[in-house]
C-alpha positions in Angstrom: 0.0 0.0 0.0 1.3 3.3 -1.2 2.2 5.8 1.6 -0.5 8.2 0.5 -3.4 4.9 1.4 -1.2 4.4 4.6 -2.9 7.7 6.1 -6.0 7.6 4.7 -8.7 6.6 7.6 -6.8 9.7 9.4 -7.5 11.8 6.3 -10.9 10.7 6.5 -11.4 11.9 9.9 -10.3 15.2 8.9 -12.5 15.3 6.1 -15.4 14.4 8.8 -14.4 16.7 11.3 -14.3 20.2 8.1 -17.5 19.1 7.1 -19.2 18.6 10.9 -18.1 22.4 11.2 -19.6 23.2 7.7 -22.7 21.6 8.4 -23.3 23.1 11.9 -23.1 26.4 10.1 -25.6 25.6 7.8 -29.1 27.3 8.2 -33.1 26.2 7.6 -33.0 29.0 4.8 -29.8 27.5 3.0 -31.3 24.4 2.4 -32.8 25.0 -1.1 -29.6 27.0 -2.1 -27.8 25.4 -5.4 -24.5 23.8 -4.6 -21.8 23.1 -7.3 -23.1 19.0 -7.7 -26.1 20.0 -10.7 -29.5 19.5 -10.0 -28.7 19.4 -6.4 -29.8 21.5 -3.6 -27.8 22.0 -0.3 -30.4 19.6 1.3 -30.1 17.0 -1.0 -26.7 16.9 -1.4 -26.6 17.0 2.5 -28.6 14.0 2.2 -26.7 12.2 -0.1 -23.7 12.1 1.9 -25.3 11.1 5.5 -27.1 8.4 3.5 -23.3 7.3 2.0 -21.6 7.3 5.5 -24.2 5.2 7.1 -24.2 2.8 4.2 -20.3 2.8 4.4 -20.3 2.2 7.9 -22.5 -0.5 7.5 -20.9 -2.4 4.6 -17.6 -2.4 7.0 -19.7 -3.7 9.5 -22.1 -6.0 8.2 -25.1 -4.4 9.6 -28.3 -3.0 7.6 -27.7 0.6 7.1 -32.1 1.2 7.2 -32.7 2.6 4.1 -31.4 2.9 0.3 -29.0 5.9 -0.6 -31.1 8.9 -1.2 -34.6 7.9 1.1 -34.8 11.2 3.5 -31.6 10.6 6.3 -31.9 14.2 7.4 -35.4 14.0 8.6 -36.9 17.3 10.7 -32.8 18.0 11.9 -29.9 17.6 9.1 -27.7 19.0 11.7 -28.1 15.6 14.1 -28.4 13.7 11.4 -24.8 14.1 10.2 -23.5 13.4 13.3 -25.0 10.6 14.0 -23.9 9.5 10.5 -20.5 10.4 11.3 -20.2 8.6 14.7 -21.2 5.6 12.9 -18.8 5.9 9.9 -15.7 7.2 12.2 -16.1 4.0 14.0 -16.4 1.8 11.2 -13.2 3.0 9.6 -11.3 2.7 12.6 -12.0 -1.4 12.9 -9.3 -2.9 12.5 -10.7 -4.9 9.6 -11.5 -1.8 7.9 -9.0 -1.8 5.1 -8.8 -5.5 4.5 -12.8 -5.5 4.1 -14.1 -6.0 0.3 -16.6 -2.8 -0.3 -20.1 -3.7 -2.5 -20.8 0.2 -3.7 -22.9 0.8 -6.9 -20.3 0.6 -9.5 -19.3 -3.1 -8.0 -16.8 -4.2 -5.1 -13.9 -2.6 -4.4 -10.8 -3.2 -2.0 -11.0 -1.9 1.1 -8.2 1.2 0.1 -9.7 2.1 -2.7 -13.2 1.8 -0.9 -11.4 4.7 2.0 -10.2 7.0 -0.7 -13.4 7.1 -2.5 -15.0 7.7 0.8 -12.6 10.0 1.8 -13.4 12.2 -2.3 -17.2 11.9 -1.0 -16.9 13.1 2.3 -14.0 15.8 1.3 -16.0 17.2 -1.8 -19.2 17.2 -0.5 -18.2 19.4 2.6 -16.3 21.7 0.1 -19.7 21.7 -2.0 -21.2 22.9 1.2 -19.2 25.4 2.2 -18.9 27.3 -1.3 -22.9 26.7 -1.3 -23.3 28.3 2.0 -20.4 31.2 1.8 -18.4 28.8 4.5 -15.9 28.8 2.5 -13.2 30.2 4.8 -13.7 26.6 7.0 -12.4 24.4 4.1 -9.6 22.5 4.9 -7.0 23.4 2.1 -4.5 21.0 3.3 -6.6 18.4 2.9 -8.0 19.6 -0.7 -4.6 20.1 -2.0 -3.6 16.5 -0.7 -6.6 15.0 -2.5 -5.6 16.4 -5.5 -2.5 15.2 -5.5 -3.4 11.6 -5.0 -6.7 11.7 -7.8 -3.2 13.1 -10.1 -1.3 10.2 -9.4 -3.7 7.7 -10.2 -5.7 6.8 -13.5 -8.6 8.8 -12.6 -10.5 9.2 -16.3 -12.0 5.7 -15.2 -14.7 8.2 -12.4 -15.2 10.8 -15.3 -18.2 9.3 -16.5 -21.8 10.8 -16.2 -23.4 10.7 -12.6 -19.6 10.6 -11.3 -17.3 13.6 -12.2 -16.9 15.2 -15.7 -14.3 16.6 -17.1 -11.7 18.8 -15.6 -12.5 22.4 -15.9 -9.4 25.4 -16.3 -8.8 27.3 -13.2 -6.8 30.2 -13.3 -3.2 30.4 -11.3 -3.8 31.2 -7.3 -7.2 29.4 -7.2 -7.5 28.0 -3.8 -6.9 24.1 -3.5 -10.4 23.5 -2.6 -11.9 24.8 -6.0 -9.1 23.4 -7.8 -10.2 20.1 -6.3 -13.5 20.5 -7.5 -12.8 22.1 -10.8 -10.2 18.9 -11.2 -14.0 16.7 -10.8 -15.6 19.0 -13.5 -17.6 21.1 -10.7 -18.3 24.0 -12.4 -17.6 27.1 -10.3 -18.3 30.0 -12.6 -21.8 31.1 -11.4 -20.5 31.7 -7.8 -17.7 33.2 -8.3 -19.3 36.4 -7.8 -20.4 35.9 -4.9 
């Protein structure tokens, strides 16, 4: 395993920890706001990623995770929600069968690693999503972008750039933040809120 995989349940927790912070920040008003993921409002894409952690946490636990991926995990309190999500999915990935644990996600099954750094994109990306959606953006953890980044670069990544994944990567201009490089490197396009 490659030294950037050796860290990765740590980087995870990171990614948990921005987006808890990004989430808590998040108001009743914002929740039909457009984020950067198209066709999706900050609710759903809120949504989406508390239904993905539980189902991670229970595919590396062998438990039923209570619902399919986009049935209503928020309910009347997205806020709760997540972190209940994320006190399940923290201690999923810290078992120490985490990584040696075969991964059934919608695409097929994948190796534990490679299961923790696609987790580690969804949770990572989405918060950054968030933040930009929600004018957080001054929370995102640029370290932790910039890092991503540089593993998805290393790797043979045209293999996600296929519709209802990422599209193609999109120009940013020198001095972009990491975080919107990041995104822009998934084919988010940023354009619309730059203004704002």
């Amino acid at each position: 395993m490659s030294n950037q995989m050796t860290n990765v349940i740590g980087r995870i927790d990171q990614a948990i920890h921005m987006t808890a912070t990004i989430v808590k920040g998040i108001t009743d008003q914002q929740l039909t706001a457009p984020t950067p993921c198209p066709g999706w409002d900050v609710r759903t894409e809120l949504n989406h990623l508390v239904g993905g952690m539980r189902i991670f946490a229970a595919e590396l636990t062998g438990t039923d995770p209570g619902g399919e991926h986009e049935d209503d995990w928020l309910g009347p309190d997205p806020q709760n929600a997540y972190l209940g999500a994320a006190r399940l999915d923290r201690a999923a990935w810290h078992r120490e069968s985490a990584l040696k644990t075969t991964v059934r996600l919608g695409f097929g099954e994948v190796p534990g690693p490679m299961a923790a750094l696609i987790h580690l994109t969804e949770v990572l990306v989405h918060g950054v999503d968030l933040a930009i959606s929600t004018g957080q953006e001054a929370l995102v953890d640029e370290r932790a972008c910039d890092d991503l980044l540089t593993t998805m670069r290393g790797m043979d990544f045209d293999a996600f750039r296929r519709p209802g994944m990422f599209g193609p990567e999109l120009h940013q201009p020198a001095g972009t933040p990491a975080h919107r490089r990041l995104l822009a490197f998934l084919g988010r396009d940023l354009a619309p809120r730059r203004a704002k």
